[in-house]
Structure formats: structure tokens, C-alpha cells
VMD Tcl script that draws the C-alpha trace (Angstrom):
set ca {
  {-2.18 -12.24 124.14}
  {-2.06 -8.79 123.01}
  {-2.62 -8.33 119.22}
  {1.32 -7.17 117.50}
  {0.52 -3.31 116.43}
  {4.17 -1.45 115.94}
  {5.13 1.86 115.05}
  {8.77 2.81 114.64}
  {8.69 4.67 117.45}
  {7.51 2.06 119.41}
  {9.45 -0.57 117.77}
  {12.98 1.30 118.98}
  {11.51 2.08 122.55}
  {11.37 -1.91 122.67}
  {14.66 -2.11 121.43}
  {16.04 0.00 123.65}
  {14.43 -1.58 126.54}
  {11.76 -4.37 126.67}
  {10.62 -3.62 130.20}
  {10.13 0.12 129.66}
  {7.87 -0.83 126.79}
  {5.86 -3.17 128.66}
  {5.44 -0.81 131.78}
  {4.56 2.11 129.75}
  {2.89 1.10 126.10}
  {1.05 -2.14 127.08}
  {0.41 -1.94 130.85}
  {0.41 2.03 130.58}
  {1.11 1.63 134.06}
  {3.97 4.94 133.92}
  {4.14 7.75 131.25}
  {6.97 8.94 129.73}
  {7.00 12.66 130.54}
  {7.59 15.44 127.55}
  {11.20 17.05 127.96}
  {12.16 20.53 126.73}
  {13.69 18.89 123.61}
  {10.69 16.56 122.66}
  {8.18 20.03 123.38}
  {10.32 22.30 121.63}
  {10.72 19.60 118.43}
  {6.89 19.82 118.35}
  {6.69 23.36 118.00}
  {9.19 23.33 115.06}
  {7.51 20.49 113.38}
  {4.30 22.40 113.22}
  {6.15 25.55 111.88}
  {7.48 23.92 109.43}
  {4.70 21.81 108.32}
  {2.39 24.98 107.92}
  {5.00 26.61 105.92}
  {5.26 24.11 103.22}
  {1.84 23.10 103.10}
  {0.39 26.81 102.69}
  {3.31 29.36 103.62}
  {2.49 30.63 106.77}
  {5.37 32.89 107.64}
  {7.93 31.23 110.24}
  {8.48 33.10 113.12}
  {11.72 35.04 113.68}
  {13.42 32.10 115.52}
  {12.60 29.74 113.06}
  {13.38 31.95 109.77}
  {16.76 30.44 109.25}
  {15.30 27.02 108.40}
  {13.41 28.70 105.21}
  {15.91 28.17 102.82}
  {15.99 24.68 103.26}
  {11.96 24.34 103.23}
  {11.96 26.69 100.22}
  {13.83 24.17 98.29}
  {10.80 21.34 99.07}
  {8.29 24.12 98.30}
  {9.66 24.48 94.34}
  {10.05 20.36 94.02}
  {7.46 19.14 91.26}
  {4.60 17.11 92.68}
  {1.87 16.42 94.76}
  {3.01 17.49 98.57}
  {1.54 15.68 101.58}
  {2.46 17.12 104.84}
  {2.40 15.47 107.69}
  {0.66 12.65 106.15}
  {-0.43 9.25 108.19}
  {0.04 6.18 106.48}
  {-0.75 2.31 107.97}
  {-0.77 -0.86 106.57}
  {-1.99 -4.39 107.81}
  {-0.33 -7.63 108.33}
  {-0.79 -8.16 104.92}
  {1.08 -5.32 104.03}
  {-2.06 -3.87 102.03}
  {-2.88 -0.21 102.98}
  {-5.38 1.14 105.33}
  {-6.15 4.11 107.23}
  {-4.18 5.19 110.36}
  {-6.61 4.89 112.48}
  {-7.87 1.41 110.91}
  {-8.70 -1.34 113.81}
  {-7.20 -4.11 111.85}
  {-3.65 -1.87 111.04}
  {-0.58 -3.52 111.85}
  {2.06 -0.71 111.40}
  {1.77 2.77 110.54}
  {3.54 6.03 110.80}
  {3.58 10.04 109.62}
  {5.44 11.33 107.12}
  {6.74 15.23 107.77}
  {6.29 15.78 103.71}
  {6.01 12.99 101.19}
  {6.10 14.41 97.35}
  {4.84 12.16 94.81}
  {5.73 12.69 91.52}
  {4.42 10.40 89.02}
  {6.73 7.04 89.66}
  {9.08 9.16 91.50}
  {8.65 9.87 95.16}
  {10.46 11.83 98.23}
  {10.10 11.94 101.73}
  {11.68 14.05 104.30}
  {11.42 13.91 108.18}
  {12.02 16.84 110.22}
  {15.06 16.54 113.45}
  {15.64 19.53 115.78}
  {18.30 17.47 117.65}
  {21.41 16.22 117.09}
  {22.82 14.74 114.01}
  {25.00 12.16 116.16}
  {22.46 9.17 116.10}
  {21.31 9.41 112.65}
  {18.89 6.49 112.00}
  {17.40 6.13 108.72}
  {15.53 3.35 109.52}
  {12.88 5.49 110.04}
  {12.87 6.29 106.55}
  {12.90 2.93 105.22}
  {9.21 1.87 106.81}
  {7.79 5.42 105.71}
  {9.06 4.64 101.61}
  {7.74 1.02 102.51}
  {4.16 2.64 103.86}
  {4.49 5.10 101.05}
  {4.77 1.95 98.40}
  {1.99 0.59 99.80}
  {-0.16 3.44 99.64}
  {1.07 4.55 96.04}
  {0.88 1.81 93.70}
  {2.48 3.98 91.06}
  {5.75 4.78 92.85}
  {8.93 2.76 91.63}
  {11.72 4.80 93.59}
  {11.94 6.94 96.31}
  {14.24 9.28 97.77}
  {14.14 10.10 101.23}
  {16.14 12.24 104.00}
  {16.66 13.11 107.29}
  {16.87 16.74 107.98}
  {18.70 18.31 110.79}
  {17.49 21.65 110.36}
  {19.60 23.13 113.36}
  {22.96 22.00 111.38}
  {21.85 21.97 108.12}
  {22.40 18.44 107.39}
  {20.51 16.41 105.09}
  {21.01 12.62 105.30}
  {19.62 10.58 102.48}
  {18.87 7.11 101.15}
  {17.29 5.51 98.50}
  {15.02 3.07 97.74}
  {12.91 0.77 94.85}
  {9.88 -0.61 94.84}
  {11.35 -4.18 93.73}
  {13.08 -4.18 96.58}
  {9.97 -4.82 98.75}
  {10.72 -8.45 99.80}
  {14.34 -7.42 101.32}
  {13.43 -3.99 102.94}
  {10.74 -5.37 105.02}
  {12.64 -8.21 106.25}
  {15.16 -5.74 107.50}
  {12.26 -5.41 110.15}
  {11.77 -8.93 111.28}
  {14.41 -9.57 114.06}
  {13.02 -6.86 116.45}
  {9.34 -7.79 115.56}
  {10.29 -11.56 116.06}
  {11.96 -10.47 119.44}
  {8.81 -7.93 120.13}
  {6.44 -11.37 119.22}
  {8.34 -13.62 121.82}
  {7.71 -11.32 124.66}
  {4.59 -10.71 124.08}
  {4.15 -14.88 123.44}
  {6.11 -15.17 126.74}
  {4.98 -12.69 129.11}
  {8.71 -11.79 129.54}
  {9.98 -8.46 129.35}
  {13.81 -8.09 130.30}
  {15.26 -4.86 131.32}
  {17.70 -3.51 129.28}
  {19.94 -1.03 131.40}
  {21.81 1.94 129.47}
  {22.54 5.43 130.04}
  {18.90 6.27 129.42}
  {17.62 5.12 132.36}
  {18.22 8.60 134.07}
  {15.15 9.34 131.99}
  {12.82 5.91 132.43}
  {9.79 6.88 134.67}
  {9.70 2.77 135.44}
  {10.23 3.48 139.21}
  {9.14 -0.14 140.35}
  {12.81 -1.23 138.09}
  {15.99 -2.93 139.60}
  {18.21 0.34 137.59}
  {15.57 3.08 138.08}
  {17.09 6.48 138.63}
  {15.50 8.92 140.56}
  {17.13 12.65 139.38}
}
mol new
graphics top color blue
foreach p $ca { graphics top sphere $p radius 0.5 }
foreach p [lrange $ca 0 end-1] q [lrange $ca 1 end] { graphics top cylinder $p $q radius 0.2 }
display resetview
């Protein structure tokens, strides 16, 4: 059986559909092709990482975002952009790229400020399916990483309508936050135990590249 390595990424492509996860992260038998959105999210992300990190000027299109970066540029700390954090089963820290990690994930900026922390992830899209969960295993990988950290702060930014969407959490809240976690990994564990993968049909499957499945849809 496969060894259990998640991401959150990965973690809600499962949700959303065992079967596409199978056929395309552990068989790798069909890619999921870039859209316009995902490419064009990229580009931003690397704007805006290079212009908090060392302020290299936005381009014209993306100017309108800089007062909201400006305001992450003044906050008191250390600033890590883009910064990769794992951890293993354990839940000790290790490096992203660590053969015994069990979950990991990037940060778009993560300040650290003596016990106090903030992180902030970066969306181009729409504000409509705000999901914070996101959030919660980066402040959980950032806990891990930063012994000294007792609270954290973090946000989701929709820089297109200047929305900010925050939550909060403490480090002795540990136990609680990462159980939050379990029911999809448990479900995630099963399959993999199992060797079943169910299809899960929903309006996304205009955009599966699963051909060989029962609700593909060829556009």
C-alpha cells in the first residue's frame, strides 16, 4: 500500500472526488491541465511575492494590489515569503522535501514576531468559496516549525476584491485543530487500505481529464 503523504491541496482534490485523485495523483495515469485562471494566479503570486520580499516594482496591471502588500511590508517581524513547511507523522518538523514528511505546504508570507505570528495566502479568484482551512494546517505547520509562537493570525486575501478573511489561532489548541483533519485523512486511509476509489460526480466534472469515468465530460 502506498505510504499516506497529504497536502491540502491534495487532501480537497480527494474530497472532491476520490477517483479523480486516484487516476491522477497516485496512478498519474491523466493530468490535470493548467486553465487561464490557475496560469494567471501564478503570475500574480510571483508578483506579489517579489514585492514583499525585496520590492520589485509590480507591473502596471498589478499596481492596484500595492496598498494592500504595503501594509504586510511595514508589519514588525521576520517575513518569510513563500516559505515551505512539512512535518512528519509525528507532527515534528522537517524539510519539504524530507522522504519521511507526512504533510506539508507553502505559505505566501508568514511574519513571525516573537510569540506572535501571521500568515497570509494570496487568491486571484473569487471570494465565493472562501475556505480557511487552508489556513489552519499552515498556523499548525507554522507551530511546528516555530517553537516560540503562541498565537497566530492568519488571512485569506482576495486581492481582486479587496477582501481579507481572517481567523485565529493558539498554540494550546494543537490537540483540537489537528483533529479537525482526521475524517478526510481517515476516509483518504480507507481507500488507499481498500483499493477503492468511488467517483464523486459534481459540476466539476466538465473539467476532470479522467476520460476512462462513467460522468466524464468531453467539452
Amino acid at each position: 500500500m502506498q505510504e499516506l503523504k497529504w497536502s491540502y491541496s491534495g487532501l480537497k482534490d480527494f474530497i472532491n472526488c476520490p477517483r479523480q485523485y486516484h487516476e491522477v495523483k497516485v496512478l498519474k495515469r491523466f493530468n490535470k491541465a493548467p486553465t487561464k485562471q490557475t496560469l494567471y494566479g501564478n503570475v500574480v503570486h510571483k508578483a506579489l511575492e517579489h514585492y514583499v520580499k525585496d520590492g520589485t516594482p509590480l507591473e502596471r496591471n498589478y499596481e492596484r494590489f500595492k496598498p494592500m502588500l504595503d501594509v504586510f511590508r511595514e508589519m514588525e517581524g521576520e517575513k518569510y515569503p513563500e516559505h515551505h513547511m512539512a512535518v512528519r507523522y509525528d507532527l515534528t518538523p522537517c524539510s519539504f522535501g524530507a522522504k519521511d514528511y507526512w504533510a506539508r505546504g507553502i505559505a505566501d508570507l508568514l511574519v513571525i514576531d516573537e510569540s506572535d505570528g501571521f500568515i497570509v495566502d494570496y487568491k486571484t479568484g473569487s471570494n465565493r468559496y472562501a475556505d480557511p482551512k487552508q489556513l489552519q494546517l499552515m498556523a499548525l505547520m507554522a507551530f511546528a516549525h516555530f517553537p516560540e509562537l503562541e498565537y497566530i493570525k492568519a488571512g485569506l486575501l482576495f486581492v481582486a476584491h479587496n477582501d481579507f478573511i481572517t481567523c485565529e489561532f493558539q498554540r494550546e489548541n494543537l490537540k483540537e485543530l489537528w483533529e479537525d483533519f482526521h475524517p478526510p485523512l481517515k476516509r483518504l486511509s480507507l481507500c488507499m487500505e481498500t483499493g477503492v476509489w468511488q467517483e464523486n460526480p459534481t459540476p466539476l466534472c466538465g473539467w476532470c481529464p479522467v476520460s476512462t469515468c462513467d460522468h466524464y465530460k468531453d467539452k
